[in-house]
Biopython code that builds the backbone (N, CA, C, O; Angstrom):
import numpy as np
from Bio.PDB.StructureBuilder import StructureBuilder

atoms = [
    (1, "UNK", "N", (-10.314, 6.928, -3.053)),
    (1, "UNK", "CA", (-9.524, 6.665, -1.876)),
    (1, "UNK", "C", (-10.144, 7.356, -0.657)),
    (1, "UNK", "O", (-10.339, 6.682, 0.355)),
    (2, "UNK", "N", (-10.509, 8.826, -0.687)),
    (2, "UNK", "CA", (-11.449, 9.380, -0.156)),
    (2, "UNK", "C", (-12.316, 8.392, 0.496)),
    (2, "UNK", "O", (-12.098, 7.986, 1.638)),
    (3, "UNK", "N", (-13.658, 7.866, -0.497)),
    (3, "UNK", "CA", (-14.619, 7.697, 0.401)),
    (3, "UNK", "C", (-14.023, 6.332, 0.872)),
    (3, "UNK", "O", (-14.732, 5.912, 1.787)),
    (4, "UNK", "N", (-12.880, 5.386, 0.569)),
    (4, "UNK", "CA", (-12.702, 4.162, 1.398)),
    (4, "UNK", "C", (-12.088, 4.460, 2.334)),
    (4, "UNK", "O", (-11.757, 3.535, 3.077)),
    (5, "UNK", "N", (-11.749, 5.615, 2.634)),
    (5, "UNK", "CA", (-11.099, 5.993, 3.968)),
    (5, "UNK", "C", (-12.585, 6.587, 5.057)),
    (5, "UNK", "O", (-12.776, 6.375, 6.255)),
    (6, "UNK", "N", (-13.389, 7.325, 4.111)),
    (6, "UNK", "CA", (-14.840, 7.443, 5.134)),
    (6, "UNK", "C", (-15.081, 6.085, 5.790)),
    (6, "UNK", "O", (-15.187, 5.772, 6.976)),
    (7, "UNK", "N", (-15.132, 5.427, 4.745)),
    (7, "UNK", "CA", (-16.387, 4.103, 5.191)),
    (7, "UNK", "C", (-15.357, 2.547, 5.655)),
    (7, "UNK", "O", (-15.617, 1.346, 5.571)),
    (8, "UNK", "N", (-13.792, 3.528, 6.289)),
    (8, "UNK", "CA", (-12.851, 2.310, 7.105)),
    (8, "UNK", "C", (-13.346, 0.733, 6.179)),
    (8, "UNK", "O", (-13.816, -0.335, 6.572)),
    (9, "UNK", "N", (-12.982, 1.227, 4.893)),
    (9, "UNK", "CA", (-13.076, 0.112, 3.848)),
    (9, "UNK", "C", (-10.934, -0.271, 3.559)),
    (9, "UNK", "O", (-10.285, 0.061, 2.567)),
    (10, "UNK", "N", (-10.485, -0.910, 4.626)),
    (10, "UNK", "CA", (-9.249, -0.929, 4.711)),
    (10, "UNK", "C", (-8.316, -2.046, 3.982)),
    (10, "UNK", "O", (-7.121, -2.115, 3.694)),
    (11, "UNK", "N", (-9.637, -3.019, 3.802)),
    (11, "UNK", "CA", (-9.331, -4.242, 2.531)),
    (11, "UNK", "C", (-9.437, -3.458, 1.327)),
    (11, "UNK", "O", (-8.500, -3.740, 0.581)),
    (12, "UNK", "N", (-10.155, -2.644, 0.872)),
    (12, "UNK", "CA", (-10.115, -1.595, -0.551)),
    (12, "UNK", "C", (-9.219, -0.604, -0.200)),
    (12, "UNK", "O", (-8.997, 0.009, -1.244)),
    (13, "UNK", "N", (-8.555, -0.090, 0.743)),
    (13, "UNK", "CA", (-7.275, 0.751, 0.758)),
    (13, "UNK", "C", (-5.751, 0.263, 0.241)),
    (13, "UNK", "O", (-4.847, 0.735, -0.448)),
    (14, "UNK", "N", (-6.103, -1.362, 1.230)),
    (14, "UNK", "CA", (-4.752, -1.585, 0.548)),
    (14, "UNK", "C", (-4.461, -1.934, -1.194)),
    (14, "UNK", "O", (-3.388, -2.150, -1.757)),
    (15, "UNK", "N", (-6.026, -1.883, -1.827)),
    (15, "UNK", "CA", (-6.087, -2.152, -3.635)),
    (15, "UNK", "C", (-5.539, -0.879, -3.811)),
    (15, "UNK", "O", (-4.390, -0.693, -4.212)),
    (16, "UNK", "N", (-6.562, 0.255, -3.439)),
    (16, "UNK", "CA", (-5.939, 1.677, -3.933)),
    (16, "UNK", "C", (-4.872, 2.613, -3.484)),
    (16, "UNK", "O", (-4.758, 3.791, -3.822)),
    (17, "UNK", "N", (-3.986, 1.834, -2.556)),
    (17, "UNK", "CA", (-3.003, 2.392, -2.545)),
    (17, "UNK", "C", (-1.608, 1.622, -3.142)),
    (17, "UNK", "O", (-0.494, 2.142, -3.208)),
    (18, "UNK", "N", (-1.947, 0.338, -3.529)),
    (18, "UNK", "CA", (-1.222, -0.370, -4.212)),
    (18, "UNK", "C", (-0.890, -0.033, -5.515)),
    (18, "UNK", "O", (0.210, -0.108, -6.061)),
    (19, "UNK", "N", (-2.474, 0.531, -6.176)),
    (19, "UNK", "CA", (-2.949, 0.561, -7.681)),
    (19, "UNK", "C", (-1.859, 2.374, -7.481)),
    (19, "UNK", "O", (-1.539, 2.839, -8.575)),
    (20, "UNK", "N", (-1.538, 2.955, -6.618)),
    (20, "UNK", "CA", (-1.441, 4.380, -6.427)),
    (20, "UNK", "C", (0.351, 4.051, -6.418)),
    (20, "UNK", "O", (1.190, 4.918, -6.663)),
    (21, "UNK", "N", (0.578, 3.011, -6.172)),
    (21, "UNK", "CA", (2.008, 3.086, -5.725)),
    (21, "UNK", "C", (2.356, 2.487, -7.646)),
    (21, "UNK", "O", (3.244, 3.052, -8.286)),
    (22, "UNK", "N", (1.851, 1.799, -8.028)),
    (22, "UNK", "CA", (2.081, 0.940, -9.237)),
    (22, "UNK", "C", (1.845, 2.162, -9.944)),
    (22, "UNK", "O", (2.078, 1.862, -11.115)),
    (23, "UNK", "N", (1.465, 3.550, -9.896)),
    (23, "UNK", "CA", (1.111, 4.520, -10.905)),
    (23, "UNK", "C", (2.199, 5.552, -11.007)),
    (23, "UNK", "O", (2.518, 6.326, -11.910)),
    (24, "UNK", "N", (2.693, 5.311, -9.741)),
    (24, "UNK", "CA", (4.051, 6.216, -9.114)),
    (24, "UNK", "C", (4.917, 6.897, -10.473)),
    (24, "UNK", "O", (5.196, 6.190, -11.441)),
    (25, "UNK", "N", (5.166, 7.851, -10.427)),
    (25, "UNK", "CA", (6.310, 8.559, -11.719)),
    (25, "UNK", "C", (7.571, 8.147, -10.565)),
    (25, "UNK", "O", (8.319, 7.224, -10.887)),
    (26, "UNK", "N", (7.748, 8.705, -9.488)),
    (26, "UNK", "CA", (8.517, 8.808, -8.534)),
    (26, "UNK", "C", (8.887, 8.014, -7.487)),
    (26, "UNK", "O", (7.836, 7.590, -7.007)),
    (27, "UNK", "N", (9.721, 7.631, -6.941)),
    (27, "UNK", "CA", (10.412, 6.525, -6.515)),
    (27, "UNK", "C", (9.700, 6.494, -4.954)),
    (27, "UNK", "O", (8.905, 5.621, -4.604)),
    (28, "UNK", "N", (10.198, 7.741, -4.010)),
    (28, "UNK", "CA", (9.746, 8.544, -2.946)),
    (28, "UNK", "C", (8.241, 8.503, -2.918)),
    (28, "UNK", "O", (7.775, 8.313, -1.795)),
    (29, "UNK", "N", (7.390, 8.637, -3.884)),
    (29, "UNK", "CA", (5.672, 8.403, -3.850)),
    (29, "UNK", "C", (5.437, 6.875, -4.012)),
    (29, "UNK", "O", (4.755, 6.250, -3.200)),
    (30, "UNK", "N", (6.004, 6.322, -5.046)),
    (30, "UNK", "CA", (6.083, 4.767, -4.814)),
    (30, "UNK", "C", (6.170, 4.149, -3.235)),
    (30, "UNK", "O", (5.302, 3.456, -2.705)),
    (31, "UNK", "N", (6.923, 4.406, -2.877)),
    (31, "UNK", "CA", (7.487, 3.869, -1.394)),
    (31, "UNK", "C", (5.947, 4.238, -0.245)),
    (31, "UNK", "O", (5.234, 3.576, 0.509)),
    (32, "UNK", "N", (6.051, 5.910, -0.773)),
    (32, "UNK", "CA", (5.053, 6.414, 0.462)),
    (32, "UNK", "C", (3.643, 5.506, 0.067)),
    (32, "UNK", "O", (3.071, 5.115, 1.085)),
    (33, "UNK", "N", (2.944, 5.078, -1.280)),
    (33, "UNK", "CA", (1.918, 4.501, -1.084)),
    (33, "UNK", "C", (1.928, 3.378, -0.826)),
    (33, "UNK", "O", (0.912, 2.853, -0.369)),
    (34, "UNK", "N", (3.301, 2.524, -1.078)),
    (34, "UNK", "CA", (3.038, 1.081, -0.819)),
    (34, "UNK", "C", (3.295, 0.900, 0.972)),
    (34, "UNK", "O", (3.006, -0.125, 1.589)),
    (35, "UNK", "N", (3.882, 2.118, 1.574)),
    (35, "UNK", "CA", (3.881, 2.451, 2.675)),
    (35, "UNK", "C", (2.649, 1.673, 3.178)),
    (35, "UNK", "O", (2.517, 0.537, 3.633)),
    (36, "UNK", "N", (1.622, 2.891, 2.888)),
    (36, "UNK", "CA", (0.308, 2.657, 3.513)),
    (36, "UNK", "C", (-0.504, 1.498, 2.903)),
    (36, "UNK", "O", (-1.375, 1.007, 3.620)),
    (37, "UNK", "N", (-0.295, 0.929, 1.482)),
    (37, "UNK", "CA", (-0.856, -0.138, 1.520)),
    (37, "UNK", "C", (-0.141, -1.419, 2.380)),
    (37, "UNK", "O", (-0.861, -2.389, 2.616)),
    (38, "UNK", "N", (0.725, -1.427, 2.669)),
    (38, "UNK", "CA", (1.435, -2.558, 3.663)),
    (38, "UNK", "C", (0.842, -2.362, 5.102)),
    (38, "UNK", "O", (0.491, -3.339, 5.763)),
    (39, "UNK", "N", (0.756, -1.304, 5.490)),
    (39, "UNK", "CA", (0.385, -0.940, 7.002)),
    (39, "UNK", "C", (-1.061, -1.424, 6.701)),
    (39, "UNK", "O", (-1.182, -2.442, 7.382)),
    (40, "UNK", "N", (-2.120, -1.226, 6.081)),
    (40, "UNK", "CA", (-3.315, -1.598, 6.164)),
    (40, "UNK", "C", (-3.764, -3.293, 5.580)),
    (40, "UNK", "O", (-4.800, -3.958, 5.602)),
    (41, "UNK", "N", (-2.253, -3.526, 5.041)),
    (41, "UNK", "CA", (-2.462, -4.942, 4.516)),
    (41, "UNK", "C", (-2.218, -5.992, 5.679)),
    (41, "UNK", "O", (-2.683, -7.132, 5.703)),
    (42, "UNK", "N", (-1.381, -5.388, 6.668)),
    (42, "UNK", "CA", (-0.893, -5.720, 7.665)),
    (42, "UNK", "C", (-2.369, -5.696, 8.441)),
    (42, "UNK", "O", (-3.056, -6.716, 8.490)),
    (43, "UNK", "N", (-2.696, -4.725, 8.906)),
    (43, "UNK", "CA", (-3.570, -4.667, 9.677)),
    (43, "UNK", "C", (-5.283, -5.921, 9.442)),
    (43, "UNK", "O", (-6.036, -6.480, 10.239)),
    (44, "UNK", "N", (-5.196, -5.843, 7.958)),
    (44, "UNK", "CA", (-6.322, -6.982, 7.852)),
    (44, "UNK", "C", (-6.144, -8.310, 7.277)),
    (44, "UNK", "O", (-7.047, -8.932, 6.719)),
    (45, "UNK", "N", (-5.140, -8.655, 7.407)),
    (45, "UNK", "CA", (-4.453, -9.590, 6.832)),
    (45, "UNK", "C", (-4.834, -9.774, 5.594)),
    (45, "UNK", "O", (-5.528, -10.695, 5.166)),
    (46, "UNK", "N", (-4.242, -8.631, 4.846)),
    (46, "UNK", "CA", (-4.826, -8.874, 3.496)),
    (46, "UNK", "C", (-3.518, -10.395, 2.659)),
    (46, "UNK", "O", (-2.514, -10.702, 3.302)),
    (47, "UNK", "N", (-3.769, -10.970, 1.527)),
    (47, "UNK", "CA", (-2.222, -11.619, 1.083)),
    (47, "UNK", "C", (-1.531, -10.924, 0.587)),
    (47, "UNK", "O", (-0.363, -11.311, 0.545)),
    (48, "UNK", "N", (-1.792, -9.799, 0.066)),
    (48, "UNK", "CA", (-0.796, -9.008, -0.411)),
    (48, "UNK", "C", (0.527, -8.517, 0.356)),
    (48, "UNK", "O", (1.606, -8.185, -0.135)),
    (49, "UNK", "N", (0.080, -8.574, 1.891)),
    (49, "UNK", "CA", (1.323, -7.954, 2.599)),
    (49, "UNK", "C", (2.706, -8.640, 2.484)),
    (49, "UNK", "O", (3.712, -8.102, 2.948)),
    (50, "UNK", "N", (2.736, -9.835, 1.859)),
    (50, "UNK", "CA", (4.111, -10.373, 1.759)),
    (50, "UNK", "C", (5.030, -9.537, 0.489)),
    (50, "UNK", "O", (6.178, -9.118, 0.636)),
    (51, "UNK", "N", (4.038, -9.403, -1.013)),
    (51, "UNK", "CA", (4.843, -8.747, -1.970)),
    (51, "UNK", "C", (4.720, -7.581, -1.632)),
    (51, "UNK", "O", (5.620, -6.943, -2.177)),
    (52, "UNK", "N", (4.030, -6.878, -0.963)),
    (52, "UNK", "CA", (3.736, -5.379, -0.360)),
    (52, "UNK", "C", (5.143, -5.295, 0.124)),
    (52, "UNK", "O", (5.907, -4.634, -0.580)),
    (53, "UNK", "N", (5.772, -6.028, 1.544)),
    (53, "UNK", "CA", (6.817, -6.062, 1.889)),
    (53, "UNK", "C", (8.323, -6.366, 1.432)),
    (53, "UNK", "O", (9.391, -6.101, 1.984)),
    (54, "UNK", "N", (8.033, -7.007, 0.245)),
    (54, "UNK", "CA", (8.964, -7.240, -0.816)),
    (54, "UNK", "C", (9.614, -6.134, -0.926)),
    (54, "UNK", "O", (10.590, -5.688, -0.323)),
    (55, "UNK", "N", (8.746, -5.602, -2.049)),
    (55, "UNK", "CA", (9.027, -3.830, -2.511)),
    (55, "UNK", "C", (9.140, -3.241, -2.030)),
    (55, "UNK", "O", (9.770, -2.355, -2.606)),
    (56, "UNK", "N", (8.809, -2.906, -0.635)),
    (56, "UNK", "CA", (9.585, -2.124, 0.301)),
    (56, "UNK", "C", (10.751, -2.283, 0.733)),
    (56, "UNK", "O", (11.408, -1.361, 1.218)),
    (57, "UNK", "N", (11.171, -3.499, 0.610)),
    (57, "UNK", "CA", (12.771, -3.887, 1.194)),
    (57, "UNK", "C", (13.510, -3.674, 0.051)),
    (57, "UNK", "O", (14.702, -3.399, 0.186)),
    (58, "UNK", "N", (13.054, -3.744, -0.988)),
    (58, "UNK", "CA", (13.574, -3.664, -2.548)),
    (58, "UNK", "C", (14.265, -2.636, -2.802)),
    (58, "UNK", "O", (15.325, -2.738, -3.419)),
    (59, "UNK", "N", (13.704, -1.244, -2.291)),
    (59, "UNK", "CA", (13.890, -0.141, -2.238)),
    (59, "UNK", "C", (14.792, 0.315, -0.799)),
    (59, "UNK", "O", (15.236, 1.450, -0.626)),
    (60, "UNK", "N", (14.925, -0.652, 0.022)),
    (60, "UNK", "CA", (15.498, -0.756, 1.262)),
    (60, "UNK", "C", (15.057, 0.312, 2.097)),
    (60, "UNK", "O", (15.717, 1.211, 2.617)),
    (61, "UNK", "N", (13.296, -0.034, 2.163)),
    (61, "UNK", "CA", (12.527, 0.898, 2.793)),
    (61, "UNK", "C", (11.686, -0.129, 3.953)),
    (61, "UNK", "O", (10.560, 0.130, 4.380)),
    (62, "UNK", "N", (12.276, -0.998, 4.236)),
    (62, "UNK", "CA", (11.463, -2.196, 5.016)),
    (62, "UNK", "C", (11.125, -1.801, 6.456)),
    (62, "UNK", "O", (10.516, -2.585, 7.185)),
]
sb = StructureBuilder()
sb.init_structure("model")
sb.init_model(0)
sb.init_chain("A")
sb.init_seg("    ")
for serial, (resi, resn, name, xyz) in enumerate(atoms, 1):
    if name == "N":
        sb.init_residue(resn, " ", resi, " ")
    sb.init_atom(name, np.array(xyz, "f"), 0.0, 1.0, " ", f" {name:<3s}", serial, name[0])
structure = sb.get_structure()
């Protein structure tokens, strides 16, 4: 996650913070990574940002 944050690799942020939110023990870390994978899915129009946004509203974190 590190170096895709060096090398503003923001289409591979929103994989590893997705893959980070799907690993979640915790509800509160769930939220916070799919957080940032939505904001960067958003930002490059990745397709994921629609179920990205799902699960955030799911949790009524939209």
């Amino acid at each position: 996650m590190l170096a895709a944050h060096a090398c503003k690799d923001h289409w591979g942020l929103v994989e590893l913070y997705t893959r980070a939110s799907d690993l979640a023990v915790e509800q509160d870390a769930e939220c916070f990574f799919l957080t940032y994978a939505y904001v960067f899915a958003l930002q490059t129009g990745h397709p994921n940002q629609i179920d990205l946004k799902a699960r955030l509203k799911h949790y009524g974190r939209e």
